[in-house]
C-alpha positions in Angstrom: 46.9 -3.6 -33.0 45.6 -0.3 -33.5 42.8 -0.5 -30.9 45.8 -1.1 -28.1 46.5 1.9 -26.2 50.1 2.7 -25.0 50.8 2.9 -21.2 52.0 6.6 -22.2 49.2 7.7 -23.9 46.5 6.0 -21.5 48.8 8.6 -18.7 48.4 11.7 -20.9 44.4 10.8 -21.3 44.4 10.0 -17.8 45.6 14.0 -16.8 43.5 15.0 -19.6 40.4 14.0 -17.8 42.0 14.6 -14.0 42.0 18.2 -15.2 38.8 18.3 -17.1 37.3 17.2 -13.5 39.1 19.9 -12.2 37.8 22.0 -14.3 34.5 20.8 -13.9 34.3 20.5 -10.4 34.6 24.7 -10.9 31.4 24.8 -12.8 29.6 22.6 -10.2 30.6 18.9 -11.5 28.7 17.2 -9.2 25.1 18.8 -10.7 26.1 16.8 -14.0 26.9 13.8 -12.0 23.7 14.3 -10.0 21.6 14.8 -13.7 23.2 11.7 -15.1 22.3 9.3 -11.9 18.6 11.3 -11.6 15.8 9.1 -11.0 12.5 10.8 -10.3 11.1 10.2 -6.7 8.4 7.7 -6.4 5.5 8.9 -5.0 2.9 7.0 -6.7 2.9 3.5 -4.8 2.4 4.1 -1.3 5.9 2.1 -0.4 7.8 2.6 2.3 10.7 4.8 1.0 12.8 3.6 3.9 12.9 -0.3 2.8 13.1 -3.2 5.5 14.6 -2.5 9.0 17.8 -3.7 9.5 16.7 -6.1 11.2 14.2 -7.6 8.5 17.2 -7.4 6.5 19.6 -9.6 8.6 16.9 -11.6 8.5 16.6 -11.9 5.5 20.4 -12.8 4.6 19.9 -15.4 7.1 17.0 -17.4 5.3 19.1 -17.4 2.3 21.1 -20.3 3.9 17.6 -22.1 4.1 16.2 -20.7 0.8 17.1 -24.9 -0.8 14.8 -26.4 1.7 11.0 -26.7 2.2 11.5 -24.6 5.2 8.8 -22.1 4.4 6.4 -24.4 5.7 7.9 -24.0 9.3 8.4 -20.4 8.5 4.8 -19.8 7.7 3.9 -21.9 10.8 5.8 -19.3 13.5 4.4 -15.9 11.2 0.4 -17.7 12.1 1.9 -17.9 15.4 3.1 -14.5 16.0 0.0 -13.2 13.8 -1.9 -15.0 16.6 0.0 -13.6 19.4 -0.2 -10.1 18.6 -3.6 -9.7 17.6 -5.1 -12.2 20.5 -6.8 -14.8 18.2 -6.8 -18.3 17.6 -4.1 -19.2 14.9 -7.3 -21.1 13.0 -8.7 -17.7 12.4 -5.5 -16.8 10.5 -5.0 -17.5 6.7 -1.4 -16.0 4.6 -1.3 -14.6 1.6 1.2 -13.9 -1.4 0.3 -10.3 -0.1 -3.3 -9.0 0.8 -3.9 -9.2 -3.1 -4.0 -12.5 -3.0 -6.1 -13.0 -0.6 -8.3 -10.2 -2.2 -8.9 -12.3 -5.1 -9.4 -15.0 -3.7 -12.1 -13.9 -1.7 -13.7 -12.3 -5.3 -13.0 -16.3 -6.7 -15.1 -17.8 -3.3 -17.9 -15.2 -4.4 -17.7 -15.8 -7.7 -17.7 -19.6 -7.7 -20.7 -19.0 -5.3 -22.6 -17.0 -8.2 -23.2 -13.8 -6.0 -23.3 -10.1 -6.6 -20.7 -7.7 -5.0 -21.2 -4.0 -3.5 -17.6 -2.1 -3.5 -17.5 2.2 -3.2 -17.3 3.9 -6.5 -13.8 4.7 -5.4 -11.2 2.6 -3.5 -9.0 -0.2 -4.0 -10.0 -1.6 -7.2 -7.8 -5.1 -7.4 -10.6 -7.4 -5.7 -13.1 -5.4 -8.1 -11.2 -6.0 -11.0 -10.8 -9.9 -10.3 -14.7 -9.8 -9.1 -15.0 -8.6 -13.0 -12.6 -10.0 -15.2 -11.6 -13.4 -14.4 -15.4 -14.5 -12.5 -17.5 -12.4 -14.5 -19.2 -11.4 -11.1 -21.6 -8.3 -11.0 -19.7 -5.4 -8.9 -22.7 -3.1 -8.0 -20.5 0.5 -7.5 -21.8 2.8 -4.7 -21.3 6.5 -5.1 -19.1 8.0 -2.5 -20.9 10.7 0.2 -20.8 14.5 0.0 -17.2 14.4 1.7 -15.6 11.6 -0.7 -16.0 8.6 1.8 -17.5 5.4 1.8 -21.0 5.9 2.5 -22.4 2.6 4.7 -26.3 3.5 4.3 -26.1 3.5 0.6 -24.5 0.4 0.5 -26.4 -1.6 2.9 -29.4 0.0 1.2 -28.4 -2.0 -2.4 -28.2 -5.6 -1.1 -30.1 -7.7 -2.7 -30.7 -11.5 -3.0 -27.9 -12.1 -5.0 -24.9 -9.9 -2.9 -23.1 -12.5 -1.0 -20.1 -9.8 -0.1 -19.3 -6.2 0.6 -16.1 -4.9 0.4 -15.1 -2.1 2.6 -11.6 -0.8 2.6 -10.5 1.1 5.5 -8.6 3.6 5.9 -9.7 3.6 2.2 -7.4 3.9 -1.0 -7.3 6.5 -2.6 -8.7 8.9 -0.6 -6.8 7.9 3.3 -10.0 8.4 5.0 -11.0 6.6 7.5 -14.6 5.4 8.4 -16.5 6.0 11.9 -15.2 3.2 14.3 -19.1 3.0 15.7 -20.9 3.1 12.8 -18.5 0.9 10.8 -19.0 -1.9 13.4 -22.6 -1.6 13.8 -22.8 -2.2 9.4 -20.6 -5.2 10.0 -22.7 -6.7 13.0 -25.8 -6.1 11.0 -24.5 -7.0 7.2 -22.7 -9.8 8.1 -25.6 -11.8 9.3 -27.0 -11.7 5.9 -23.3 -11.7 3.5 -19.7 -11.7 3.6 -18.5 -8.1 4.9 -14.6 -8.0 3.6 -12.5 -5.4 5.4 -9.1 -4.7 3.8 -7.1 -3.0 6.3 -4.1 -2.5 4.7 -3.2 0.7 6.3 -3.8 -0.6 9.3 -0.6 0.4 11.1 -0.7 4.2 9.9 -4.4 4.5 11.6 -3.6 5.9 14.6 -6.2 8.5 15.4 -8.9 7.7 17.4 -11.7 7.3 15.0 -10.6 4.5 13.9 -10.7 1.0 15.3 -10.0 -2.7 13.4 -12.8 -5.0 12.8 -11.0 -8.1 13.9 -12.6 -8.0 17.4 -16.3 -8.6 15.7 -14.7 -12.2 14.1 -16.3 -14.9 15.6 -18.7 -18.0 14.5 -21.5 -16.2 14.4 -19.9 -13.1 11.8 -19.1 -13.5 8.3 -16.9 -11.2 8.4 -13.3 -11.3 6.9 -10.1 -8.7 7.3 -7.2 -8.4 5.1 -3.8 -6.9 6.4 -0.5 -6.5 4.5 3.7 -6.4 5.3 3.5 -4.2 2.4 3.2 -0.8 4.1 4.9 -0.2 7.1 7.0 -3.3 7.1 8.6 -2.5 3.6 8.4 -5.5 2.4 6.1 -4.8 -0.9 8.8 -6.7 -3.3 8.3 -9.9 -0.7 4.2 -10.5 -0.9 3.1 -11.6 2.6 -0.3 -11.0 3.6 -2.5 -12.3 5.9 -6.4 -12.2 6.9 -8.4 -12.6 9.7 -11.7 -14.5 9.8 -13.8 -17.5 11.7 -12.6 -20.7 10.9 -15.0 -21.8 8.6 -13.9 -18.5 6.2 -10.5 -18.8 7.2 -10.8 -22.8 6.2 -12.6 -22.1 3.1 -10.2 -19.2 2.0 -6.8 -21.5 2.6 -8.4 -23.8 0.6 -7.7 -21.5 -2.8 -4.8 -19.9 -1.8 -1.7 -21.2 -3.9 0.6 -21.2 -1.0 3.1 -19.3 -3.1 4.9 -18.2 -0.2 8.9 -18.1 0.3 11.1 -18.3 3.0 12.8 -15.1 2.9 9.6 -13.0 2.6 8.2 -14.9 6.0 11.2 -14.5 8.0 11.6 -11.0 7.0 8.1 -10.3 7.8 8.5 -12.4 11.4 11.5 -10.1 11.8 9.7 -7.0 11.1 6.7 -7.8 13.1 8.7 -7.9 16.5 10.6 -5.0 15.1 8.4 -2.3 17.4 11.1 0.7 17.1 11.4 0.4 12.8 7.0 0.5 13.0 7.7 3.5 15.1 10.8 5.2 13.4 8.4 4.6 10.0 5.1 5.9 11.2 7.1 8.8 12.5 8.7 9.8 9.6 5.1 9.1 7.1 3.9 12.0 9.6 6.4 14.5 9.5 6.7 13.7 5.2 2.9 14.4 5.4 3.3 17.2 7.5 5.1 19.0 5.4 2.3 18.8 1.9 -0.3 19.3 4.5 1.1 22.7 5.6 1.9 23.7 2.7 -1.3 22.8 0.8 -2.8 25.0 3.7 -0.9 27.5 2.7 -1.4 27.5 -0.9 -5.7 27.2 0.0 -5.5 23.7 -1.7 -8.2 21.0 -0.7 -7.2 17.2 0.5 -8.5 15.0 2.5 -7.7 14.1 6.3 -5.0 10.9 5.5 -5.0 8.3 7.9 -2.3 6.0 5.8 0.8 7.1 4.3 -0.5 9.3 1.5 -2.7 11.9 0.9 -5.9 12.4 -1.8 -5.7 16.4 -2.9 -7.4 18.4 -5.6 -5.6 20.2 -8.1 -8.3 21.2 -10.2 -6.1 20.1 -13.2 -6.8 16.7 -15.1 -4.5 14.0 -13.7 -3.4 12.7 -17.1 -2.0 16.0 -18.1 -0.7 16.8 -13.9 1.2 13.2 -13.7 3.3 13.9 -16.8 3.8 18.1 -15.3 5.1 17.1 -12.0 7.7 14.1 -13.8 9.3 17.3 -15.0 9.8 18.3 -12.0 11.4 15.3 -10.8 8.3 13.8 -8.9 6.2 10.8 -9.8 2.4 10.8 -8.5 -0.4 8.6 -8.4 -2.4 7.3 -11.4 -6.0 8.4 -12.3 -9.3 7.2 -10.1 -11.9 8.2 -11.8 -13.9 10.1 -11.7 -12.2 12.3 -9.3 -9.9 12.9 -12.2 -8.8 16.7 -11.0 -7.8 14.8 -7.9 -4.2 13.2 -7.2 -3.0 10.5 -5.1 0.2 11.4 -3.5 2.5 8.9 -1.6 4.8 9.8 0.8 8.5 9.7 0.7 10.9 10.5 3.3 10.8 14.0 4.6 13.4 15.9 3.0 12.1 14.6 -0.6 8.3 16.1 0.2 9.7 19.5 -0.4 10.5 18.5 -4.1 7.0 17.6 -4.6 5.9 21.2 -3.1 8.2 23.1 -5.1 7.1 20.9 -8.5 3.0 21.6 -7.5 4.0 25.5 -7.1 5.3 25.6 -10.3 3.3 23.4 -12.4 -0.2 25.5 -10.9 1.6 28.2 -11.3 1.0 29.5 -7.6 
């Protein structure tokens, strides 16, 4: 056939391309290898670029030997547990999500079933918002951020009306990293939730270590309708997985499971039970999101460029350019940032990666601002 190749002609192609590598190994080889297998870095998501621990993983590979039984059941049973263990509450108070966007929306379905009104900032997290809107046709009354680009409580106390039965309050908030006054954040949910739902997504939770900030989940108790969201997404790694979990009094919490789809699998939950004991990989990851964030900090500094204190794992700057035309600049530059949140639209969300990567993203914002 004349497609077969002869054992001495496939020998003489073969030192053909030995000596073309040769060759190009002399003219730096390896750059064409590294353009072929390029991938931009993702900085856009606010994923851990470091994965699962090891241990998650093991874990992991573990429940695969389980994955044809309806062992997520017992699974989800000992991740309530050690919920409950860790953050000293009753394992009644405890509901689990597929991810902290499930229990987001179901929160916005409870609310909408229940006819009310909604107060959410003008900028943050905008999947309960979007579910509030689009599938339960529920009013979302939007509340302008403060002078300094954070969630301003006064306003949004000020605009409930008869018909809000829930405030959502996301803290540290997304986009912007900020997070609220401990004190004054726990005396709007004392007061608000004796009159509607007060929904605190702390997804960022983990990353919040300075000491203005403090979780809600010590004000959950009968008297407080008050609800907390939390997520393995973040520092756990475990964004591709979808566990979640919220916080709230038993009648919320019993209410809330009620509408939950229980879409939970076995691998996720012991990877997230893993994870959860796995104190040195919350450590190692924390450490690293601050040295990555480090490194744009100073050199935003530097450059005279204006962001925002970050208390999660990225950071909200301004680049004075419009988004839509900066996302598609820094690409080029081998970097992919955050989407558009209007209408800070001259603003940019920046994830971090792992250390060594930030400096791409420094090098791509010199060039493309041309400073």
């Amino acid at each position: 056939m004349k497609n077969n190749i002869s054992r001495k002609k496939f020998l003489k192609q073969g030192a053909t391309l030995f000596a073309g590598t040769m060759i190009g190994s002399a003219i730096d080889f390896s750059s064409i290898v590294y353009a072929a297998n390029y991938k931009p870095i993702r900085m856009m998501y606010n994923e851990n670029p470091y994965g699962p621990s090891k241990i998650a993983q093991r874990a992991m590979q573990k429940a695969f030997s389980e994955s044809n039984l309806y062992t997520m059941r017992q699974a989800q049973k000992e991740f309530v547990q050690l919920i409950a263990l860790l953050n000293n509450i009753d394992k009644d108070q405890i509901s689990i999500g597929f991810g902290s966007r499930e229990i987001l929306n179901k929160a916005a379905l409870m609310n909408g079933i229940d006819n009310g009104e909604m107060i959410s900032p003008q900028l943050t997290f905008e999947a309960i918002n979007n579910y509030a809107k689009n599938a339960m046709n529920t009013k979302v009354n939007r509340i302008k951020m403060d002078d300094d680009i954070n969630i301003d409580l006064d306003k949004m106390a000020s605009k409930i009306n008869k018909k809000t039965k829930m405030v959502y309050v996301c803290n540290p908030n997304n986009p912007t990293g900020l997070a609220l006054d401990s004190n004054q954040l726990e005396s709007f949910c004392l007061e608000v939730s004796k009159k509607v739902l007060v929904f605190v997504d702390e997804a960022y939770h983990e990353y919040a270590l300075d000491g203005n900030y403090k979780s809600m989940s010590h004000l959950v108790n009968p008297n407080n309708k008050i609800l907390i969201s939390r997520t393995a997404s973040k520092v756990h790694g475990l964004a591709g997985l979808r566990v979640g979990y919220a916080i709230a009094n038993n009648d919320i919490t019993k209410r809330l499971s009620s509408y939950l789809t229980g879409s939970l699998n076995v691998v996720g939950l012991r990877a997230a039970i893993a994870s959860y004991n796995d104190k040195n990989f919350q450590a190692f990851s924390i450490k690293k999101n601050n040295q990555a964030r480090k490194i744009v900090t100073d050199h935003l500094d530097k450059k005279g460029i204006k962001y925002l204190k970050s208390h999660t794992n990225f950071i909200f700057l301004k680049t004075g350019m419009d988004i839509n035309k900066f996302q598609p600049a820094m690409e080029k530059h081998g970097v992919i940032v955050g989407r558009p949140f209007p209408p800070y639209k001259n603003w940019c969300r920046l994830s971090m990666a792992k250390p060594e990567e930030m400096k791409f993203f420094n090098r791509g914002l010199d060039k493309v601002l041309s400073i």
